[in-house]
N, C-alpha and C positions, 0 to 999 in steps of 0.2 A: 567438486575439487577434493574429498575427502573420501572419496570410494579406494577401496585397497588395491592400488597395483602390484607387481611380482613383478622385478624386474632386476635378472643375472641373481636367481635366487635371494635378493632382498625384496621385502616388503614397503612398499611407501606410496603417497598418495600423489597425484597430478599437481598437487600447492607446492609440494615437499620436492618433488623431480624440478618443478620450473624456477624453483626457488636454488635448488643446488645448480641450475646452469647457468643461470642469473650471477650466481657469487663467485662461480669458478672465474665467468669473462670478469668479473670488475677485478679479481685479483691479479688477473694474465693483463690488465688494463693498469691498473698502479703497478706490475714490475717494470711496464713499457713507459709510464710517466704520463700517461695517456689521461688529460683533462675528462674526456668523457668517462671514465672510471666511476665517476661521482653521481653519472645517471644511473649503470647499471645498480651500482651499491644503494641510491633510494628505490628504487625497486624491487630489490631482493632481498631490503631493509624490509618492506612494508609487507611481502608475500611471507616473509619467517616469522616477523611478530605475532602473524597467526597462524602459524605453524607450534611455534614457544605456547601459544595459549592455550592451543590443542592437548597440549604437552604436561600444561601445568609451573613452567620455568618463567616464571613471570620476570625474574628479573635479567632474562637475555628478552621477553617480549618487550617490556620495557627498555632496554638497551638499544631494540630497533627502531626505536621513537626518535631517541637522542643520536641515533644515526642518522636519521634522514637529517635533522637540524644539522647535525654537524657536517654532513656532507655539503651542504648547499654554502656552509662557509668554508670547508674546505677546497670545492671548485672554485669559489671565490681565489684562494687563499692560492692556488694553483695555478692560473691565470693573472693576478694582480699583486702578490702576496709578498714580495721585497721590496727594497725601499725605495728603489728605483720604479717599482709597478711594474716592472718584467717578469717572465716567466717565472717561477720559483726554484731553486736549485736546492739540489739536497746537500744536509749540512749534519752536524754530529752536534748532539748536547754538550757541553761544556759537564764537572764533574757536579757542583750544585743544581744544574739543570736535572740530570741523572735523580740527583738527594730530591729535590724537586716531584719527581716522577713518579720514584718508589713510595714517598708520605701519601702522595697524593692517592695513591692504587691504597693502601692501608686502612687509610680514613674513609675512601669510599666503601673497600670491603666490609668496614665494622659496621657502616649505615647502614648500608645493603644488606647484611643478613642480619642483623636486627629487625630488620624491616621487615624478611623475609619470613622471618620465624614470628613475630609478634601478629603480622597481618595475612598473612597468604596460610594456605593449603600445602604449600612446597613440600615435600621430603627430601631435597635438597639444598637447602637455606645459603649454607656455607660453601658449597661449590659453588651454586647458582651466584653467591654474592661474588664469590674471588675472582672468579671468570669475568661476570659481568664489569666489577670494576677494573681488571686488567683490560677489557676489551677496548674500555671506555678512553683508557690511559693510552693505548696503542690507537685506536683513531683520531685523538688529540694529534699525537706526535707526526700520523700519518698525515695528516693533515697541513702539518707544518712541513715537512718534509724533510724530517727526523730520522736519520737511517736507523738508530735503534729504534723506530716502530718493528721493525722487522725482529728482533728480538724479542718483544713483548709476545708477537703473535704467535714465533714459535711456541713458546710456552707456553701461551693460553692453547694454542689449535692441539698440543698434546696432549692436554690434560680433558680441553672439551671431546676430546678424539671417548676415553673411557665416562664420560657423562655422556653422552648421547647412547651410546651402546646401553649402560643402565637405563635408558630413558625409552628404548626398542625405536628410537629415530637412528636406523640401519646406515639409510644412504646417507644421514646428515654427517654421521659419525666416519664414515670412506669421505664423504667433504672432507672433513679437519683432517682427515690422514692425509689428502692431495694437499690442502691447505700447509700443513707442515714442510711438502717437499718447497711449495711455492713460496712460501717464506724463504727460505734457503737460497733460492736460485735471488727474490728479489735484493736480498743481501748482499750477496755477490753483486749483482746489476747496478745495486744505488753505490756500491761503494767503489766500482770503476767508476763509473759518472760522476760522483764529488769527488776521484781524483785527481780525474782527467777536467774538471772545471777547477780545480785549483791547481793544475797545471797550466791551463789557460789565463787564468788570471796572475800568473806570477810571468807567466812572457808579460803578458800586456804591460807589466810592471815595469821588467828592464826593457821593453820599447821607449 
């Protein structure tokens, strides 16, 4: 799985190719709100972790760890996750939710590249740490089904877009470029849908 392929003039390995097609369907799978989203993402969780090892970016390998954990609560959370134990509906952070969100990416960045630079190999400490903790912060929210996840991701998926290029992970780095458009489009998607369900619940009101 780590023999060099050529593929449309990039370089990359058969881990790295099944691993970008893997991520492409979970994200085309969360803009459609689609439960099974949660398998593709631990699977293409576990193929990148060792793909990041390869790499040396231990703290996005590590971040695929806390992926898979957090996915298996977030299909939970997708399936039984309102208070009712109905389907989950997408909904907006309130503005300390936000206050919330941003300390939270902060504090884990200063951990993380701490961590990064005291214990690892990295030549990347400080992206490696920012990214990972915004990653971390945007699967949380995606999870809950947070429309501003989709914001989180634009931003990490452009900045990882120039860390993987530094990193010669070619295809991974066209990933986060696709990734960036599919942000975009799932923004637009979630934000009809928590209209149009809070227009549904405001008939059901004057009914």
């Amino acid at each position: 799985m780590n023999e060099t392929l050529h593929l449309l003039g990039l370089s990359t390995t058969p881990l790295e190719l099944l691993s970008f097609i893997l991520s492409v369907a979970t994200v085309w799978l969360n803009i459609r709100q689609n439960h099974w989203a949660w398998l593709f993402a631990i699977l293409s969780s576990a193929m990148y972790g060792a793909v990041f090892f390869q790499s040396k970016l231990y703290g996005d390998m590590g971040l695929q760890v806390v992926f898979i954990t957090v996915s298996v609560w977030g299909w939970y959370q997708w399936l039984h996750g309102d208070d009712t134990h109905d389907r989950l509906p997408v909904t907006q952070l309130t503005w300390p939710g936000r206050a919330v969100a941003m300390l939270g990416w902060l504090v884990a960045f200063i951990a993380l590249a701490w961590f990064l630079l005291s214990f690892t190999d990295t030549d990347v400490p400080f992206a490696d740490g920012f990214l990972t903790a915004g990653s971390l912060v945007g699967q949380l929210l995606l999870s809950r089904k947070k429309l501003e996840n989709w914001h989180v991701w634009i931003v990490v998926d452009v900045l990882y877009v120039a860390l993987y290029v530094h990193k010669g992970l070619m295809l991974t780095a066209l990933l986060y470029g696709l990734f960036v458009v599919m942000a975009a489009i799932g923004l637009v998607a979630w934000r009809r849908s928590m209209l149009a369900e809070d227009e549904a619940s405001a008939s059901m009101v004057l009914k």
